[in-house]
C-alpha positions in Angstrom: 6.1 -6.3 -3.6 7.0 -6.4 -0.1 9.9 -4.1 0.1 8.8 -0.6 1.5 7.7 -2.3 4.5 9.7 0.0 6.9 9.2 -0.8 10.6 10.7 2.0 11.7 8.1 4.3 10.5 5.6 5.6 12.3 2.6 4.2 9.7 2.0 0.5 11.8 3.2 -2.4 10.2 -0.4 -3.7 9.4 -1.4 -0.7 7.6 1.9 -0.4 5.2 1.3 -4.1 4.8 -2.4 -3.2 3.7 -1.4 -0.3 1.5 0.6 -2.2 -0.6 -1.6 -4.6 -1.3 -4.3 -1.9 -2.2 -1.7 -0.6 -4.9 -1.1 -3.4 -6.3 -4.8 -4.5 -6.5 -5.7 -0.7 -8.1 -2.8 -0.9 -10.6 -3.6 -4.4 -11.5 -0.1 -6.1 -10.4 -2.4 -8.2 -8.2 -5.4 -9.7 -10.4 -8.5 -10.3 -9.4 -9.0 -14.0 -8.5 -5.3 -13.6 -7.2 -4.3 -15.0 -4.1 -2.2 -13.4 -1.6 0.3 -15.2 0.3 -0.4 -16.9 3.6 -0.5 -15.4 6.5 2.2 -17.6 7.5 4.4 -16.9 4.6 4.0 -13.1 4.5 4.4 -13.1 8.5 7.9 -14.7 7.2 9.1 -13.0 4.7 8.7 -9.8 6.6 9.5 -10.9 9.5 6.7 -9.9 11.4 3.9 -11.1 13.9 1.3 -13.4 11.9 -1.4 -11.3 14.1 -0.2 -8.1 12.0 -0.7 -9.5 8.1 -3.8 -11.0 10.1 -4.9 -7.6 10.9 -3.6 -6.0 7.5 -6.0 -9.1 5.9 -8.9 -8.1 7.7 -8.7 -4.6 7.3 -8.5 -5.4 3.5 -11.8 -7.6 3.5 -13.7 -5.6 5.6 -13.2 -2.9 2.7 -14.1 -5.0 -0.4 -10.5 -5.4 -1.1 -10.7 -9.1 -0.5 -12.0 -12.2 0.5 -11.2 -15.0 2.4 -12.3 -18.8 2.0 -12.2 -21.2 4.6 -10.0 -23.3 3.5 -8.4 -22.0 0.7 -6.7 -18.5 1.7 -7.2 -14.9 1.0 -8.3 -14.0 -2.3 -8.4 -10.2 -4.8 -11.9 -9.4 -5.4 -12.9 -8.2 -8.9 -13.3 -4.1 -8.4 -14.7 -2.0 -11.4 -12.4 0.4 -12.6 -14.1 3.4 -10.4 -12.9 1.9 -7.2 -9.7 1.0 -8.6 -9.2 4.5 -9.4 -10.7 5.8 -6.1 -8.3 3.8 -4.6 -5.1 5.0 -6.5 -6.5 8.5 -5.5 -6.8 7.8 -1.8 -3.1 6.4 -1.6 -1.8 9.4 -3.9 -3.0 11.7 -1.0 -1.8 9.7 1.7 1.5 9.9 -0.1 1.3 13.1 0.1 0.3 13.7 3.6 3.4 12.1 4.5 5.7 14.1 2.0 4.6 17.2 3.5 4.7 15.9 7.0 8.4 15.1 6.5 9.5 17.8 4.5 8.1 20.2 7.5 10.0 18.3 9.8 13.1 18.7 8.1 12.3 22.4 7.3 11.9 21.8 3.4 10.0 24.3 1.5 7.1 24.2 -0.7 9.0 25.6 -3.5 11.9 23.1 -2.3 9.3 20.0 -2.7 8.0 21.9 -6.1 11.2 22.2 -8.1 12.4 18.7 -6.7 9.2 17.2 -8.3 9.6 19.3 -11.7 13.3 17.7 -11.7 12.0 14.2 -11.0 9.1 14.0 -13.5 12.0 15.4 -16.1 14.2 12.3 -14.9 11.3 10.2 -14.9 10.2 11.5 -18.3 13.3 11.2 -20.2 
C-alpha cells in the first residue's frame, strides 16, 4: 500500500504517508474498523522517523479519518459514502495539481498531457 512513498519529493513524508491512507480508506481497501499498522512498524517498513507516521496519524484523526485507542492502536472510522467520495475528489485534484506542476516544469503542454491521457484511458480501457 506503501509503495509511492517517495522521499525525494517535495510532498513531506507525513503527508504522502497520510494520503495514502485517505485512498485507501475512500476506495474501501482499508475497511472501517480496520487497523493501521503501528507506528513502529510503518516507521520500519518505510524506513522513516516514527515522529513522521506519528504526524501522518494525527493529521488523519484530527480529520475524522481515524481513531486511536489507548492501548490498542489506530483504527478506520466508519465514513458515509459522501465523505468517501469527497475524499476521492480532494485527492483527484491534488493529483492533478501536481501533474500540471510537473508537466510545466518540464515544458509539457496541455495538449501534450491531453492526448497522453486519451492514449492511457484507451490502454487502460482495453
Amino acid at each position: 500500500m506503501f509503495r509511492q512513498i517517495d522521499p525525494r519529493s517535495s510532498i513531506p513524508l507525513y503527508v504522502q504517508i497520510a494520503d495514502r491512507i485517505r485512498i485507501a480508506v475512500a476506495t474501501g481497501e482499508m475497511p472501517p474498523g480496520g487497523a493501521l499498522p503501528s507506528v513502529r512498524h510503518l516507521a520500519s517498513e518505510l524506513r522513516v522517523n516514527p515522529a513522521t507516521v506519528v504526524q501522518a496519524y494525527r493529521e488523519l484523526e484530527e480529520v475524522g479519518v481515524v481513531e486511536s485507542r489507548q492501548g490498542a492502536g489506530t483504527f478506520v472510522r466508519e465514513l458515509g459514502q459522501p465523505k468517501r467520495e469527497a475524499e476521492r475528489q480532494r485527492l483527484a485534484r491534488r493529483l492533478v495539481r501536481q501533474l500540471l506542476q510537473e508537466a510545466a516544469a518540464l515544458g509539457v503542454t496541455r495538449e501534450d498531457l491531453e492526448q497522453a491521457l486519451r492514449v492511457e484511458m484507451k490502454v487502460k480501457l482495453a
